[in-house]
Short mmCIF file of the C-alpha atoms (twelve columns), coordinates in Angstrom:
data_MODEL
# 
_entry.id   MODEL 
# 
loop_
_atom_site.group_PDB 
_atom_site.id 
_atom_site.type_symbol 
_atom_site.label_atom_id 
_atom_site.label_alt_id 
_atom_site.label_comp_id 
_atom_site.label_asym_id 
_atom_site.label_seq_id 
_atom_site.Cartn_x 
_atom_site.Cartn_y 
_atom_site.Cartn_z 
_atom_site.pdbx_PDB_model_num 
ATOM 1   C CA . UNK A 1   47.259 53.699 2.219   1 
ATOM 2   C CA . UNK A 2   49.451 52.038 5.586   1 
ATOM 3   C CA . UNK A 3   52.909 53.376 6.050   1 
ATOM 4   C CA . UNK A 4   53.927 50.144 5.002   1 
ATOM 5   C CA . UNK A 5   52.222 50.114 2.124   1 
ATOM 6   C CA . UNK A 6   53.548 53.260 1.022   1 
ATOM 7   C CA . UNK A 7   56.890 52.631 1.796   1 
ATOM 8   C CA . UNK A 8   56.429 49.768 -1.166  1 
ATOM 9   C CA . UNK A 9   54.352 51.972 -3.404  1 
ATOM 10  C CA . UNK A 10  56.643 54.869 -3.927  1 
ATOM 11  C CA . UNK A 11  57.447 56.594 -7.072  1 
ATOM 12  C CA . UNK A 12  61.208 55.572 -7.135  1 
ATOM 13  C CA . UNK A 13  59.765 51.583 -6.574  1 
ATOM 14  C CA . UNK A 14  56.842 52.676 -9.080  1 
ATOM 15  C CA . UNK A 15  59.626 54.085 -11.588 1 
ATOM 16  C CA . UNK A 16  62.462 50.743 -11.095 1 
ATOM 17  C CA . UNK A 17  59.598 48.430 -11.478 1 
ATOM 18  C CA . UNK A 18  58.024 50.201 -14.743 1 
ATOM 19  C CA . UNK A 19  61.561 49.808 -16.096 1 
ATOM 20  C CA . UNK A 20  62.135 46.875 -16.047 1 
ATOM 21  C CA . UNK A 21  58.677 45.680 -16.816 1 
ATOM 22  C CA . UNK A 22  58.889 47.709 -20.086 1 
ATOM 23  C CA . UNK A 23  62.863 46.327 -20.300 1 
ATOM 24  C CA . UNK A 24  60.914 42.240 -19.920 1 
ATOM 25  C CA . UNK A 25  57.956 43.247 -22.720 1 
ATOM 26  C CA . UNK A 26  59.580 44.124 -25.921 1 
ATOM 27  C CA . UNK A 27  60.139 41.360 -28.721 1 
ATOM 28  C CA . UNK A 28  64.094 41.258 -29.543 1 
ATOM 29  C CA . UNK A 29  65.094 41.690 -25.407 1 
ATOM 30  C CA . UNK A 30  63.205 38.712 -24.666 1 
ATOM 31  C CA . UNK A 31  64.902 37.035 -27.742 1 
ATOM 32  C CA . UNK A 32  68.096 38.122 -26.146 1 
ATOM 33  C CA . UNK A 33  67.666 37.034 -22.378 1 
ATOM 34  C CA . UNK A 34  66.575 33.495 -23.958 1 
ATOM 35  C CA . UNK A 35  69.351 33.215 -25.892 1 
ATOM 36  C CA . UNK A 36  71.466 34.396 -22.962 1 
ATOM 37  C CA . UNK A 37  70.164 31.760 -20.908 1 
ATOM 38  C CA . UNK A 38  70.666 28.683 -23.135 1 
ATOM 39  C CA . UNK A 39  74.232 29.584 -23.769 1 
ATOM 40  C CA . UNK A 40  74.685 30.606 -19.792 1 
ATOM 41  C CA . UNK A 41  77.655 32.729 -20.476 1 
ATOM 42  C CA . UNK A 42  78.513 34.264 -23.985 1 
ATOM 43  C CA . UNK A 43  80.513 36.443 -25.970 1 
ATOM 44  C CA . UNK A 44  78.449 39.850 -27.016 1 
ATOM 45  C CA . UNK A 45  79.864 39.091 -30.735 1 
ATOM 46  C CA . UNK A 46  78.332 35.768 -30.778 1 
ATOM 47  C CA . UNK A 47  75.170 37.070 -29.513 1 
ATOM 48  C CA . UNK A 48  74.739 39.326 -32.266 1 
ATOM 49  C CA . UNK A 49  76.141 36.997 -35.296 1 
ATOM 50  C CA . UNK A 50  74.187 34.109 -34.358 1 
ATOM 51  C CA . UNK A 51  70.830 36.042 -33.778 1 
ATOM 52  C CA . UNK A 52  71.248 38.012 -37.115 1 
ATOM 53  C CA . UNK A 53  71.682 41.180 -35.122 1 
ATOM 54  C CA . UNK A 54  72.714 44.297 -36.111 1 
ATOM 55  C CA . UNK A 55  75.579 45.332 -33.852 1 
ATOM 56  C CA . UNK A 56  74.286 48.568 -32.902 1 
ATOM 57  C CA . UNK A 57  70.491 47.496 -32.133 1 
ATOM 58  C CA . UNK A 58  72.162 44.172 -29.913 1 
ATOM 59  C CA . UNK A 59  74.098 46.798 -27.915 1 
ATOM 60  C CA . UNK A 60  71.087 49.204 -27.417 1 
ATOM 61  C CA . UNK A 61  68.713 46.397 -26.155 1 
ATOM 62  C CA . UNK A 62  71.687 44.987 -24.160 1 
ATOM 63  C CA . UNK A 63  72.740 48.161 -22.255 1 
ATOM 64  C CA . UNK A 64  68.658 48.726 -21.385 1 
ATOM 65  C CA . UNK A 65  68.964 45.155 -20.235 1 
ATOM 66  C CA . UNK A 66  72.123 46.137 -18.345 1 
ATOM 67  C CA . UNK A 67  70.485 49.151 -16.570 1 
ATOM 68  C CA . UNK A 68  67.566 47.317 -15.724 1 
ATOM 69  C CA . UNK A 69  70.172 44.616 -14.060 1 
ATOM 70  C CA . UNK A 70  68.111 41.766 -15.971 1 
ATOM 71  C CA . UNK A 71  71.644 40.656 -17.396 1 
ATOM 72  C CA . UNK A 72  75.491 40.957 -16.193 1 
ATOM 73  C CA . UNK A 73  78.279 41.948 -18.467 1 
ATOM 74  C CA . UNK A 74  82.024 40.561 -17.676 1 
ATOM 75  C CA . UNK A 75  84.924 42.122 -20.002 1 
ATOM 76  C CA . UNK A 76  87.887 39.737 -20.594 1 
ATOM 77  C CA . UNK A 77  90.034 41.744 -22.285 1 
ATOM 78  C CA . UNK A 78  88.292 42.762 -25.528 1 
ATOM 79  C CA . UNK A 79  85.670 40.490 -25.055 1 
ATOM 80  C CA . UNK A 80  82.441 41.164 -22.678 1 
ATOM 81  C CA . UNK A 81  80.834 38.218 -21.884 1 
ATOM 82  C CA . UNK A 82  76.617 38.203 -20.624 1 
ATOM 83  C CA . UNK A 83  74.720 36.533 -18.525 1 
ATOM 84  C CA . UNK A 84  71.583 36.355 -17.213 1 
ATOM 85  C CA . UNK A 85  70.900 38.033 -13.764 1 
ATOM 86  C CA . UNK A 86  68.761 34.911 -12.155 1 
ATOM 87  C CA . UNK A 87  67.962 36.431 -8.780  1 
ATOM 88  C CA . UNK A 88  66.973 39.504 -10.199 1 
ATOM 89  C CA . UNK A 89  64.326 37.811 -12.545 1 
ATOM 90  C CA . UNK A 90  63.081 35.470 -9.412  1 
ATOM 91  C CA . UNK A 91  62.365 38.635 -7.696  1 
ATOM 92  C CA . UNK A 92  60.436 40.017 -10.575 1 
ATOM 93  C CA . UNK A 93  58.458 36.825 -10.786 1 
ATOM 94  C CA . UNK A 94  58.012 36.626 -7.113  1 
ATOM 95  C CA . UNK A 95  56.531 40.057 -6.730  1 
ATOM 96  C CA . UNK A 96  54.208 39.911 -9.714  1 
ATOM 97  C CA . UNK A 97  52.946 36.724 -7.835  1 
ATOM 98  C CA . UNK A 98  52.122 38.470 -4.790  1 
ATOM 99  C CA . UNK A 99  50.311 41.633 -6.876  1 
ATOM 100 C CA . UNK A 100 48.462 38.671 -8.781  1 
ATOM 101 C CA . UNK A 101 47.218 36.890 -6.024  1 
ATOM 102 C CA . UNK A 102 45.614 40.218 -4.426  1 
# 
C-alpha cells in the first residue's frame, strides 16, 4: 500500500467510517434522519410523539446519531431542536462512490 493510500486507510479513518456506517444501517435511525429531513428543523419532543417513540430509545439513537455528526442538535431554552447534518451525509455518499467505482 502507497503512503497515500495509507494515510486514507488508517485505523482511526477505518474506525470513524465503521461508525457511522453502522450509525446509517439500523432500522429506527434511518426512520429518524428521514423524519428529520422532511420537517428540516424540529423539536426532539415532537420527534418522539409523532414517531410513537419511546423517549428513552429516541434519545439513544439520537445521541449515536449525534456522535456520528449525521444530525445537529440546537437547545433553545428547554427545547433542543435537530437537524440533519447535509454535508456530512454528501461526504458519506461521495466516498462510498469512489470505493464503488474501484
Amino acid at each position: 500500500m502507497s503512503g497515500a493510500a495509507y494515510k486514507l486507510v488508517n485505523n482511526k479513518n477505518l474506525d470513524a467510517a465503521s461508525s457511522v456506517m453502522r450509525a446509517l444501517t439500523h432500522p429506527i435511525r434511518l426512520r429518524l434522519i428521514g423524519f428529520i429531513d422532511q420537517n428540516k428543523r424540529i423539536n426532539v419532543n415532537k420527534i418522539y410523539k409523532t414517531l410513537k417513540m419511546e423517549q428513552s430509545v429516541a434519545s439513544q439513537h439520537l445521541r449515536i446519531l449525534r456522535e456520528v455528526k449525521l444530525v445537529q442538535a440546537e437547545r433553545k431554552g428547554k427545547f433542543i431542536f435537530y437537524t440533519v447534518n447535509y454535508k456530512k451525509l454528501e461526504g458519506i455518499v461521495i466516498a462510498i462512490n469512489k470505493f464503488l467505482s474501484k
